[in-house]
N, C-alpha and C positions, 0 to 999 in steps of 0.2 A: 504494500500500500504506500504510494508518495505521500509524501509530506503534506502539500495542501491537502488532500484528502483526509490524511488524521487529522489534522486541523479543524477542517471542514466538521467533522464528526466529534470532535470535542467542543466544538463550539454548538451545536444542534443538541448535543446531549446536556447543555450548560443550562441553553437557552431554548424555546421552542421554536420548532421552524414556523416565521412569519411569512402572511401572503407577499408583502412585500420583497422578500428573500426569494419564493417564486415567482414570481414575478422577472426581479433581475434576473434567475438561473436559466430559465428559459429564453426569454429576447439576449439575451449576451450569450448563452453555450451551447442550447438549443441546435443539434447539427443540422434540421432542416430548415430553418429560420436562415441561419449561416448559407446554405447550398441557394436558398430565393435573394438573398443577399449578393448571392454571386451572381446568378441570372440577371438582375437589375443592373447590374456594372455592365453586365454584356449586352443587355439592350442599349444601354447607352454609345456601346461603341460601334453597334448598328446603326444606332439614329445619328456620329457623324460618318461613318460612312457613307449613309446614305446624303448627307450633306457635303459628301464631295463631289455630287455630282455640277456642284456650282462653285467649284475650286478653281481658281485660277490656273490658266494652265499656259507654259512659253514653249510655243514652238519652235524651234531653230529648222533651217532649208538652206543647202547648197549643189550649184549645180557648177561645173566644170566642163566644156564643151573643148576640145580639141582636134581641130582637123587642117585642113590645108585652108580650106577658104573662109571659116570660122572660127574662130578662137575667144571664148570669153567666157566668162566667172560672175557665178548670180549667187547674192545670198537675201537671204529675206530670215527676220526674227518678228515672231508675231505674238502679245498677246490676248487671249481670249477669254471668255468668260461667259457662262453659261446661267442665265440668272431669273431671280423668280416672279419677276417686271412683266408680266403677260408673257413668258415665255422669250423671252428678248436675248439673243443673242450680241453681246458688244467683242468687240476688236481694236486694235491698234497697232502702229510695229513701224519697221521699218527695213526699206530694201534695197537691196542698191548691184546693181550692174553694168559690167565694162566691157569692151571687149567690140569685137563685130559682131553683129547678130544676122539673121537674114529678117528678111520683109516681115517674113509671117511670124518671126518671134521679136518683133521690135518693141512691144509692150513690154519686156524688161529689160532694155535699156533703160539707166537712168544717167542723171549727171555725177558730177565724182563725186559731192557729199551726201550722194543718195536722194533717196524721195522717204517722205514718215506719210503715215495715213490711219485712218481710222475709219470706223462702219460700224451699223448694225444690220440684225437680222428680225424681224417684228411677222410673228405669224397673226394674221387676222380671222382665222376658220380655227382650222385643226389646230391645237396644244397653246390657245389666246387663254383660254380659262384656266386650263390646267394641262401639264403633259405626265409623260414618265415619269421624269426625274424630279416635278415636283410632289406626284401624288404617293411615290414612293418616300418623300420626306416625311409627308405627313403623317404615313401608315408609321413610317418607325418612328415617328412623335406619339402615336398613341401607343404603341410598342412597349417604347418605352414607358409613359407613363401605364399600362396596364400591368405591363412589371413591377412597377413600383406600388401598385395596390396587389398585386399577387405577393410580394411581402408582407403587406399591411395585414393582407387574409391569411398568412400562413401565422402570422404573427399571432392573431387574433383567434384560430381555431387549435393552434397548440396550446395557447393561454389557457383558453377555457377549458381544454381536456386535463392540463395540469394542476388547474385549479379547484375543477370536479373532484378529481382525486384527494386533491390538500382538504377538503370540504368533507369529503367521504371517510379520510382517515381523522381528521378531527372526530366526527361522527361515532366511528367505530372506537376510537380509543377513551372517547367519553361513557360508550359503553360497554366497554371493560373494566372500568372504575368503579361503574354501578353494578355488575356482575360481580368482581372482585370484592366489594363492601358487604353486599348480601350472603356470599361467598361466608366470609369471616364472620358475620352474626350468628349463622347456623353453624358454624364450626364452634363457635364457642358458646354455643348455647349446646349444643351436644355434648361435652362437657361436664356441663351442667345437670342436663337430664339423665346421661350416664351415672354420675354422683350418688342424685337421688333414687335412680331406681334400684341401686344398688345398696342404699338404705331403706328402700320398700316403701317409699313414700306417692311412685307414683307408677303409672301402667307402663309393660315392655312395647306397648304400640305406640306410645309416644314417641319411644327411643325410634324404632324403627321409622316413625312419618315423619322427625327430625332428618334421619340417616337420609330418604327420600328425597327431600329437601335440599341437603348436601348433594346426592348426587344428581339432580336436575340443574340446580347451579352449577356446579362444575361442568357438567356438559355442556350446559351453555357458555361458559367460561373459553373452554376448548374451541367450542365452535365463532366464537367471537376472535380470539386469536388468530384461528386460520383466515379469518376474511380480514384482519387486521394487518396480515403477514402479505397478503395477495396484493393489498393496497397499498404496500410500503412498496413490493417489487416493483408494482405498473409506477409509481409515481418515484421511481430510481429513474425513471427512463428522461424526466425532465428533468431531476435535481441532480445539476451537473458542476464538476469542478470546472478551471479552466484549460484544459483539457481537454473538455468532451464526455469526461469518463461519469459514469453513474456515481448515483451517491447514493447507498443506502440509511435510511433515518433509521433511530437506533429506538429499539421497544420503551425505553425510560425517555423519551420524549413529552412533554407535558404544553401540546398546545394550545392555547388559548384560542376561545372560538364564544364573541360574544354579537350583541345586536347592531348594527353598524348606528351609531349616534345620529348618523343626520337624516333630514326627514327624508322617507321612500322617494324615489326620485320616478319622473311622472313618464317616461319616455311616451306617453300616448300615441300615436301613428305617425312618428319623426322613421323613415326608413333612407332616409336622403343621404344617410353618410354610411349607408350598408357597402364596402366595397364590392360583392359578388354584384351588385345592383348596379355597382359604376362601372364595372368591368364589362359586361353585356351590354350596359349604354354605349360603351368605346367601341365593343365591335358592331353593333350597329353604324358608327358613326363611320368604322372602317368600309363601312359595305357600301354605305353613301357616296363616299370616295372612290369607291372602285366602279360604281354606276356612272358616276360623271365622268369620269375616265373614259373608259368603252363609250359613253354616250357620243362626247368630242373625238372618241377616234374615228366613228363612224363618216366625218365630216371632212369635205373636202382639203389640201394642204395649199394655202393661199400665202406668202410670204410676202415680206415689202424688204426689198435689201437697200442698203445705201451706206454708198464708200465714200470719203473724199479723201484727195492725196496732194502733197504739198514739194517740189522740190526744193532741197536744200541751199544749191550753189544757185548765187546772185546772178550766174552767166550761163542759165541754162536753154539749151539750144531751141527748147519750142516752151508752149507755156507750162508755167512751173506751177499752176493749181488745176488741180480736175476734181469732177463731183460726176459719180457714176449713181443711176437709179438704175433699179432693176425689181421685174416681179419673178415668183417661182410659180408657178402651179402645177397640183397632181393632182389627178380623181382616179381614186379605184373603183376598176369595174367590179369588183367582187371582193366583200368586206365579212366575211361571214365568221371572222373571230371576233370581231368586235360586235358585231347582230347577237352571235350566240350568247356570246359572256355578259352581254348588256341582260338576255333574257336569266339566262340563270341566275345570276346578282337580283337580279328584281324579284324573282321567287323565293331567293335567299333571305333577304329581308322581310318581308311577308312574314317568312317561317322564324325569324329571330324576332319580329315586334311580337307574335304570337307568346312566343319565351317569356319577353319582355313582361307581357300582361298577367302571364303566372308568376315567375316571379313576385315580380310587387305586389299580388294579393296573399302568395302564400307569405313573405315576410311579412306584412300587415296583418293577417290574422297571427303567427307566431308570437310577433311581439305583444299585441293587444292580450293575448290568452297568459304569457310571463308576467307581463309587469302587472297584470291582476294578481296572477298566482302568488307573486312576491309580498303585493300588499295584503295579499289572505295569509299569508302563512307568518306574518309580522303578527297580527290580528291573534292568528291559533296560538304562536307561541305568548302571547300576554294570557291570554283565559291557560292553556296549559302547566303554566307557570303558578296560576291562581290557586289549581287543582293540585297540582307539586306540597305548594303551600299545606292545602286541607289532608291532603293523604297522610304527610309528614307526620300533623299533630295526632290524627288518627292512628297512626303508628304509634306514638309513643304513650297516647294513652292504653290501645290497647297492651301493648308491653307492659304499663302499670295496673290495669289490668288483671293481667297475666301473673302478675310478682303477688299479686292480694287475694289470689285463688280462685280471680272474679270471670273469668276467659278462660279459653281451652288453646293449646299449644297452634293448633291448625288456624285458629283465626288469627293469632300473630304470624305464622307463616305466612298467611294472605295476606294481611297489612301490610308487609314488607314488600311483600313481593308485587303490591298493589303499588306501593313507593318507587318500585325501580320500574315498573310499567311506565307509570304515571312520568317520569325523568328523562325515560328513553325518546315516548311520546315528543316529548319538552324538547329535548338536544334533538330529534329527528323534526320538529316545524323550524328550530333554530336553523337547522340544516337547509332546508327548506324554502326558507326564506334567501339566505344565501344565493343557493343554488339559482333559484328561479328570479333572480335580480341578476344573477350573473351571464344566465341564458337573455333574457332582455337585452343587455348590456351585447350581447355579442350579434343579435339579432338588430337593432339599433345600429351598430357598427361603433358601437362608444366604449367598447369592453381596453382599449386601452388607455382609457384614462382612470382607469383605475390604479396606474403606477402614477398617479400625481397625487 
């Protein structure tokens, strides 16, 4: 065992494990928390990826021509830039050629300090609203943030499962307590009745429905153990050193598990911050993008080009400013990947709004049914707590009772055992209420503000 680990475990066995102690163990050690942690990094290096597609980019060109009647040297350095301006391509650069040329390559000749020039490319139909390389930005912009709520939900449905259990073994060890005390009243009162009936004072069926009594407690003792031992193992799996490594809570653990002080909190039909709800909104949102997409591919390719070019040298041989306009156009005869995918996309959606509107009712009724549950079981444990009360005194008078020869052994058995009923009831609405404020909390999408 390393060192933090004993650590770990003599501090747990000092002090009780607090939710806030789970809490940290899970969002910091938590390996699957850690693993959506990593995913979220990696979306992000997709979504710049996907933003280079508007990266500046320098083209370098040279040409070398050698012959008898020819001989000359072209170089041109241009840069470009792909950008998200209605699809607008910009340029600039500069070229410069010597040499002889013939007729029909005379458009690179330039003078000696060259010509600089600039353009752009402006699409009016096809990729003005959006093209490729924009709508792929965008998908890995919700990518990305969809990763970043698929942490938020991993966050949040390991929370809660770690917390169930922190909840359940409170539960269970509070009634091992009450098992364990009960336990020790009929043991020492068997003792007791042992004594007397061995001075003839009172019946051997007493002895024997004492004995009963011992061992119905005990077995229940046993069997409270083993589900106490099962909920220590499952809840190793979140309470983590740093490391990674499980941590077992040790049986002499004494946690505290009381009413939360502040008043029930209302979450009423709030589902707006559920991340599962925000994530299915994104990919809808993704699908919309991919329909406007296919929609504008379907559409003609219309471009507006325009270059202007400037020569350098004061002494240049013909005019030293040009301005070129120019259009492009293509029509496809036959467009049937963008027909198709426009059609499928649009059934696609259909089929996810459907989701959509399940969703948000089955979270709307979840939470409305918890965050009642929570404020009833607030409610039970105050009257159960009341009953705690009357059982008690009821206990202790009939033991006095008992002691005045006024009672038979078997009603003080009931009394008590009506006491640790009556406790379990008590610690299982406390549970209870817990529980079903923390199902709220998680269905709400609020379960981690409960580390603040």
């Amino acid at each position: 065992m390393n060192f933090f680990v004993l650590l770990c475990l003599i501090s747990i066995s000092a002090n009780a494990l607090t939710e806030k102690e789970i809490v940290k163990s899970v969002l910091t050690y938590f390996p699957l928390i850690q693993e959506a942690q990593l995913k979220a990094e990696s979306a992000k290096g997709e979504l710049t990826s996907a933003e280079g597609a508007f990266d500046h980019k320098l083209v370098f060109k040279s040409r070398n021509r050698i012959e008898d009647q020819y001989d000359n040297q072209y170089f041109e350095t241009t840069l470009e830039r792909q950008t998200t301006w209605g699809g607008t391509n910009l340029m600039a650069g500069h070229r410069q050629g010597s040499g002889t040329y013939p007729a029909y390559d005379g458009k690179y000749n330039t003078s000696g300090a060259g010509e600089i020039f600039a353009g752009l490319s402006v699409p009016i139909l096809r990729n003005f609203k959006t093209d490729e390389f924009r709508t792929n930005m965008k998908l890995k912009k919700i990518d990305k943030d969809q990763a970043d709520l698929q942490l938020e939900l991993k966050k949040m449905t390991y929370l809660h499962k770690a917390l169930t259990l922190y909840y359940k073994w409170i539960l269970e060890t509070q009634k091992l307590k009450i098992n364990k005390n009960i336990l020790v009243l009929a043991k020492n009162r068997q003792q007791m009745i042992e004594e007397k009936f061995k001075a003839g004072d009172i019946e051997r069926f007493k002895v024997v429905d004492n004995q009963r009594a011992i061992d119905k407690r005990s077995g229940e003792l046993i069997k409270n153990e083993i589900e106490l031992n099962k909920i220590r193992a499952e809840l190793a799996i979140y309470v983590r050193d740093e490391t990674g490594g499980p941590v077992l809570i040790p049986l002499e653990s004494n946690p505290e598990f009381i009413l939360q002080k502040q008043e029930h909190l209302d979450f009423s039909s709030d589902i707006s911050q559920n991340p599962q709800l925000k994530i299915l909104k994104m990919e809808i949102e993704k699908i919309h993008l991919e329909v406007a997409f296919f929609d504008q591919s379907k559409l003609p390719g219309l471009n507006l080009e325009l270059v202007g070019a400037k020569e350098l040298s004061a002494n240049a041989a013909y005019d030293p400013e040009s301005l070129q306009v120019g259009v492009k156009f293509d029509f496809p005869l036959e467009n049937n990947k963008a027909e198709g995918k426009s059609v499928a996309y649009n059934y696609k959606l259909k089929a996810m709004e459907k989701n959509e509107q399940y969703l948000e009712a089955e979270l709307f009724q979840q939470l409305s049914f918890f965050s009642k549950a929570s404020a009833d079981s607030k409610l039970r444990w105050e009257v159960t707590s009341k009953e705690f009360d009357g059982a008690n005194k009821m206990a202790v008078a009939e033991k006095s009772r008992w002691a005045q020869g006024a009672s038979d052994l078997f009603l003080v058995n009931m009394r008590e055992q009506d006491v640790a009923d009556v406790d379990t009831r008590r610690w299982t609405a406390l549970y209870d209420y817990h529980q079903y404020h923390l199902d709220a909390r998680l269905f709400s999408g609020k379960i981690l503000s409960i580390q603040k």
